[in-house]
N, C-alpha and C positions, 0 to 999 in steps of 0.2 A: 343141386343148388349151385347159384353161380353169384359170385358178388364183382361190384366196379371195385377197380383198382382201392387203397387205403385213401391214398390221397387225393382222388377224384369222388366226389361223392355230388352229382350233382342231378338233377332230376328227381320227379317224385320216388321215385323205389332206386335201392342202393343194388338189386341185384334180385334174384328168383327162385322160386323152387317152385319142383314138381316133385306134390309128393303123388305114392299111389293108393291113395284112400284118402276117404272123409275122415277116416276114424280118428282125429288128432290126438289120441292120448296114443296112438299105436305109434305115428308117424313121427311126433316130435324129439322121443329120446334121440335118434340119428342126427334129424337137424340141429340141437342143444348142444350134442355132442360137436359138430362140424364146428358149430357158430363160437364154442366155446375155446377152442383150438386159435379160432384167432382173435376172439375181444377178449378172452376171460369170463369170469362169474357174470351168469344173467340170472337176474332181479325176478323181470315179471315179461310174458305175453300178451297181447291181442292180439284179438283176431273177431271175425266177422261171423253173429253168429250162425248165418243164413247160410254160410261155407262147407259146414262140419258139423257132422252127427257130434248127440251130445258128448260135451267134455269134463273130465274134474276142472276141479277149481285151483285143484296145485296139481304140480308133476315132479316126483323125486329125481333130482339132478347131480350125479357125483354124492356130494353129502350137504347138499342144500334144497330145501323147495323153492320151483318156481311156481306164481301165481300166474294163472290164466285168469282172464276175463274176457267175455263175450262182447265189450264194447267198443269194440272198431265201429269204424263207420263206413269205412270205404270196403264196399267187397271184394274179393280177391286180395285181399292183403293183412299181413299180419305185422306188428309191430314187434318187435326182442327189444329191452332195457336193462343195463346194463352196466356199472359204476366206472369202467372202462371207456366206453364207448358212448355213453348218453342213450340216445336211440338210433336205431336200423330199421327202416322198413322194407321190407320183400314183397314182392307179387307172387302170389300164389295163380300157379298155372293149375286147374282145374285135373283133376287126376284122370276123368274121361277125353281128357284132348288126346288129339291125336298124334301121335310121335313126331313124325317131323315137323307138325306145327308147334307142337313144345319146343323141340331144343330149338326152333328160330325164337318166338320171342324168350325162352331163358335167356338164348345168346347177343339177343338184343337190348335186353333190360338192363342186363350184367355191361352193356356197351357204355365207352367211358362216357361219350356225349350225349348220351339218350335222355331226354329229360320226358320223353310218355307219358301220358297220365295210364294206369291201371287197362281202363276201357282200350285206349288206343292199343296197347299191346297187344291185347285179347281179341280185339277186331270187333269190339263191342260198340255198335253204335245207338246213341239217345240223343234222340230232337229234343231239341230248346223248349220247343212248345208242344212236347208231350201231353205237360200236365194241361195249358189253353187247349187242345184239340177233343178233352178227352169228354168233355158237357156238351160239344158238337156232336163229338161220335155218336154218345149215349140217347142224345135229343132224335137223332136219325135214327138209330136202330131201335127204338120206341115208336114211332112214325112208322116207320114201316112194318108195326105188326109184331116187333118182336119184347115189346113189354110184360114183365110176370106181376101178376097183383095177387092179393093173398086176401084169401076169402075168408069169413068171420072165424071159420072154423080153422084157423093156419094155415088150411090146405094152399099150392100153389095150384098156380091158373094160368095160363095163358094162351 
């Protein structure tokens, strides 16, 4: 994990981590630990739930529970909350990435000026017009043969 400066916090994500597993109830106690080191007592997580094999719904912390919830919205990223700090959010670097493309975007998330969004980091790209292209596509690849219809008896056909 790498964070921007205290008092630079600009950009969508304050900073990174790469854990090495989905398992989020395995990998958090280190990061809680880290994160608590410098905000103090956290509250509650998110996180995205499409990221991470399932998790509890709390994680014993010191001598406090923190609550998870599955409702982020942006994937790769997790939110920590906090009575210190308000909120922080981090870019989670996928634990199968590959090593030296990890620590460039950690070392670039955690960058004072970097204002990335998630995707950019990650080198993840999405067209605009995904969702317009996607009743073209599906109209063509129907047309040419590749339609499944389901016959009286549920069976599939095509």
């Amino acid at each position: 994990m790498q964070l921007k400066p205290a008092h630079r916090s600009c950009g969508f994500v304050q900073g990174a981590w790469w854990p090495r597993s989905t398992e989020l109830g395995i990998e958090l106690p280190s990061l809680l630990e880290a994160l608590s080191l410098r905000f103090g007592l956290i509250d509650s997580l998110l996180y995205h739930e499409s990221d991470w094999s399932p998790a509890p719904l709390s994680l014993k912390h010191r001598s406090d529970q923190v609550l998870l919830s599955a409702h982020q919205e942006w994937p790769n990223v997790i939110s920590v909350f906090g009575p210190r700090f308000g909120r922080l959010d981090l870019l989670v670097v996928p634990p199968y990435t590959e090593p030296t493309h990890a620590y460039s975007v950690v070392t670039t998330a955690s960058s004072v000026n970097d204002a990335s969004t998630p995707d950019q980091l990650l080198g993840i790209t999405r067209r605009s017009d995904d969702r317009l292209l996607s009743p073209i596509a599906l109209d063509r690849w129907e047309a040419d043969g590749g339609a499944i219809t389901v016959s009286d008896t549920g069976c599939v056909s095509t």
